[in-house]
N, C-alpha and C positions, 0 to 999 in steps of 0.2 A: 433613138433611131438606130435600125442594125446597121451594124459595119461591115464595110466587105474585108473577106480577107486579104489584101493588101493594106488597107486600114488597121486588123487585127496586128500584121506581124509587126509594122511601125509601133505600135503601140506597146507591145513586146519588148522590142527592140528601146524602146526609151524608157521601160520599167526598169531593165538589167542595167541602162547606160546608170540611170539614177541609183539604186543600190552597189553598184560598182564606187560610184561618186562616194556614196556613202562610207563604205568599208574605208575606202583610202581617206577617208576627214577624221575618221576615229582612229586610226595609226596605224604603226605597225604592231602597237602593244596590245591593243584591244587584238588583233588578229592570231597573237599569237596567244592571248589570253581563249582566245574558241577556239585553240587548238588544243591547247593545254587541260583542260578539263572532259575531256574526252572520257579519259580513263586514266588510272596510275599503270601506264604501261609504255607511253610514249617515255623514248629517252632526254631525262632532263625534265619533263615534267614538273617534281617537286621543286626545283631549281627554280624554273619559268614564274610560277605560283608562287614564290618566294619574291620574286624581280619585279611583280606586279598589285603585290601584296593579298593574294587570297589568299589567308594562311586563318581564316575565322576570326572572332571577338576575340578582345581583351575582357580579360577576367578585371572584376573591379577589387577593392579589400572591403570585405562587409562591416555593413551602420553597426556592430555592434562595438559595447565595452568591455574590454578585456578582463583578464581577473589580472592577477599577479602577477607580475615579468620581475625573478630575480636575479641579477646582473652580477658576478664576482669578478675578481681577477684572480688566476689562481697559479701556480709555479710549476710547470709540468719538465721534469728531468726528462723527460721521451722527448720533447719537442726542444729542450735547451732552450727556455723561453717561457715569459710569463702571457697565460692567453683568456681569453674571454670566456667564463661560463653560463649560460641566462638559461635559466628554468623559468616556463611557463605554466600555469596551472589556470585551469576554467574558473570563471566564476560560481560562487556560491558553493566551490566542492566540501563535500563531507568525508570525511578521515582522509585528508588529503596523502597523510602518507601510508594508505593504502591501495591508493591510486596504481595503474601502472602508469609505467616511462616507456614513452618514444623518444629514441634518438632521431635528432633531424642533422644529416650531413649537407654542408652547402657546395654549392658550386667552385668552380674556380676561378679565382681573384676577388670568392667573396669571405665571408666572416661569420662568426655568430650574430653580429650585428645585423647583415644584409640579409639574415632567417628574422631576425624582429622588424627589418623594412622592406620586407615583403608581405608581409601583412599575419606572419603564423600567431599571435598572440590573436586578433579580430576571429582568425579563421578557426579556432579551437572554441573559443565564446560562442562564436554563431553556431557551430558544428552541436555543442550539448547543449543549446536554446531550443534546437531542435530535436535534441533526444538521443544524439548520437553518444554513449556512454563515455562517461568520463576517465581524461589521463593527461599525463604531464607529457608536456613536450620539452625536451633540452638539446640544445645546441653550444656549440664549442670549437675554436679556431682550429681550423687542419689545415691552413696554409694556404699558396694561392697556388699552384701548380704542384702539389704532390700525390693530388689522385688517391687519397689516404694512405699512404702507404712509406715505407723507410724509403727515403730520398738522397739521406745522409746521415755517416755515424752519430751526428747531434741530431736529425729530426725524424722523429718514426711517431707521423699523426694515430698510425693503428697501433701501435703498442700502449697509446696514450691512453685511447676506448677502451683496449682489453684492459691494463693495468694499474692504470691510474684512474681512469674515469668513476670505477664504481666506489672505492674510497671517496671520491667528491662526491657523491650522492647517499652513501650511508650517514656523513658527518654533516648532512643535510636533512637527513630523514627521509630519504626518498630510495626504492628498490633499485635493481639494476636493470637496466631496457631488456625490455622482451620485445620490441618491437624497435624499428630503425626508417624514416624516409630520406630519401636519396634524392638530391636536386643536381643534375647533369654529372658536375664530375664526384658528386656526393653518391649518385648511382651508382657507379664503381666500387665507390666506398662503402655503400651500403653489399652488397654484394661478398665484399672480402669479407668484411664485418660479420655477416650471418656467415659464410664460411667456417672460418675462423670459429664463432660460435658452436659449430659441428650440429646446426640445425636446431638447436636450443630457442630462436624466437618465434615467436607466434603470429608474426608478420611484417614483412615488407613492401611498403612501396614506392615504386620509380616514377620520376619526373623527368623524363628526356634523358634515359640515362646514359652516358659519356661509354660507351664502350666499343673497341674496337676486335674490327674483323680479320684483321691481318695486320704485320707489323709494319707496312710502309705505309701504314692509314696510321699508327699509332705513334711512330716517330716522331711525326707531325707538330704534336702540342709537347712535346719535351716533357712527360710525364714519366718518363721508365729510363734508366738507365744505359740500358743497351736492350736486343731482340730478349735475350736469355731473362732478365727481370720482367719484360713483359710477358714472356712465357710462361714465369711463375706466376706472377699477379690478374694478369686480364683473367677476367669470371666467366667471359663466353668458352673459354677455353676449359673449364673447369664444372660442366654444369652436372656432372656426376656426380660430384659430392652434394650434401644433406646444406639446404639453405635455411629455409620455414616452413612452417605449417601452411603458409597462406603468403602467397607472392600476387600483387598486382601492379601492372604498368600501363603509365601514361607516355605518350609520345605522338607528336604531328607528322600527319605525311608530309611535310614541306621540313621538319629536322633530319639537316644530314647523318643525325644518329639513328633514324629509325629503321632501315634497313636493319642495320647491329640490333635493334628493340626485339625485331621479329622474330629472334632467334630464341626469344622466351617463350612464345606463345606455351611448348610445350610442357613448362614448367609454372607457368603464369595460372590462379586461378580465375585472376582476370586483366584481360588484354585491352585496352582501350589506343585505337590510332585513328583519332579526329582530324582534321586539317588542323594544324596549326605550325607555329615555326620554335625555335627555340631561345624566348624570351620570357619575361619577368609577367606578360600580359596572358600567355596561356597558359605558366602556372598557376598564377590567380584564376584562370577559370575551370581549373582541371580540380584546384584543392579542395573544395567542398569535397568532390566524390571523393579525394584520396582523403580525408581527413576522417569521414565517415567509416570509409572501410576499417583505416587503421582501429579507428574507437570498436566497433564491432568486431573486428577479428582479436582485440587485445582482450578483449570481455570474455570471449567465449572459451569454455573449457578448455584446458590441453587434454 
């Protein structure tokens, strides 16, 4: 039956009452969650997305079986301290000390241990099951807040990489990294690291990497000494000089490092910024591609 329009605007009128009801029974988080996804341009956004948790999947660690995890302890005079060395190597490899080496730096407050429980021995397996060209991955203690770098007359994690590290890997049979991945404040470290190498590897790539944009953002985590050591040390600051042949980076719109990430784009030959936050669940889902890349760009001709 038609309705007259007074009938109509009633009708109206208790459609918006109901959808009003609505909004306010879903909160005020779901509201601010449609507002938030708008665009990355409202302020706080990645913040919001963070509080409400849209920040994508968690990466899982893949079904596969590892090859070899070798585990040392080894004496390092740069760091005044005996620390963890574990080489990885794929299954089934042939002339394995042939192979090239990735250095894998970890975050901060983790270990070389916390690079083998995050899953990089599964993720190297799965990576050349599927073709991706075979190499060693090795990781080694740099401490829990030194950002790689001299902290103290007794601890200088980079002096360790440059000077000592490739001694432990000759007396092993294994070459010296041509390549290096960076996990948050391992970013950084990766970073100085190809520096320092004066553009000698053949690739890097970043996992959320830890870098800041100014010094009252960097003061923050007690990684530098004063302005003048982060002056010298921070990479963004430095990106004139010669890194690699082949830089890629991962980072989430919802990590508050990714502003600082963006600053690579120009330098990157590839740039990835997915949703995600800055956890152990988007690296697992970012490292197959970084894991790939690495294999590939360590393979290919200098």
């Amino acid at each position: 039956m038609e309705q007259s329009g007074e009938q109509r605007a009633r009708s109206a009128g208790a459609g918006r009452r109901t959808f009003l009801r609505a909004l306010a029974v879903a909160g005020a988080g779901a509201a601010v969650v449609g507002t938030a996804v708008v665009e990355d341009v409202l302020p706080g956004g990645p913040r919001l997305r963070r509080a409400v948790g849209m920040t994508g999947p968690d990466g899982t660690v893949p079904d596969a079986v590892p090859g070899t995890v070798r585990t040392y302890r080894v004496s390092s005079a740069a760091r005044s301290s005996r620390v963890q060395l574990s080489i990885m190597t794929p299954p089934h490899a042939a002339r394995p000390s042939e192979l090239p080496v990735c250095l894998v730096l970890h975050g901060r407050g983790g270990s070389a241990q916390a690079v083998l429980d995050l899953g990089l021995p599964e993720f190297l397996a799965d990576a050349t099951a599927r073709g991706v060209p075979p190499h060693h991955l090795v990781a080694v203690d740099g401490g829990d807040a030194t950002y790689w770098h001299r902290r103290s007359a007794g601890d200088d994690p980079m002096a360790m990489l440059l000077d000592e590290l490739p001694g432990w890997l000759t007396t092993r049979g294994l070459a010296v990294p041509t390549g290096v991945l960076g996990i948050s404040m391992g970013g950084s470290g990766a970073l100085q690291y190809a520096r320092a190498r004066n553009g000698g590897l053949g690739a890097v790539a970043l996992l959320s990497p830890a870098l800041f944009r100014t010094w009252s953002d960097a003061r923050t985590v007690d990684g530098y000494e004063d302005e003048a050591d982060w002056l010298e040390r921070e990479p963004l600051l430095h990106l004139d000089r010669p890194l690699t042949r082949r830089l890629a980076v991962w980072c989430g719109t919802e990590d508050p490092f990714c502003p600082a990430a963006r600053r690579l784009a120009d330098r990157a030959a590839e740039m990835h910024l997915p949703r995600g936050a800055h956890t152990d669940g988007f690296w697992r889902r970012v490292l197959p591609d970084a894991t790939a890349f690495l294999g590939h760009a360590l393979a290919a001709p200098a």
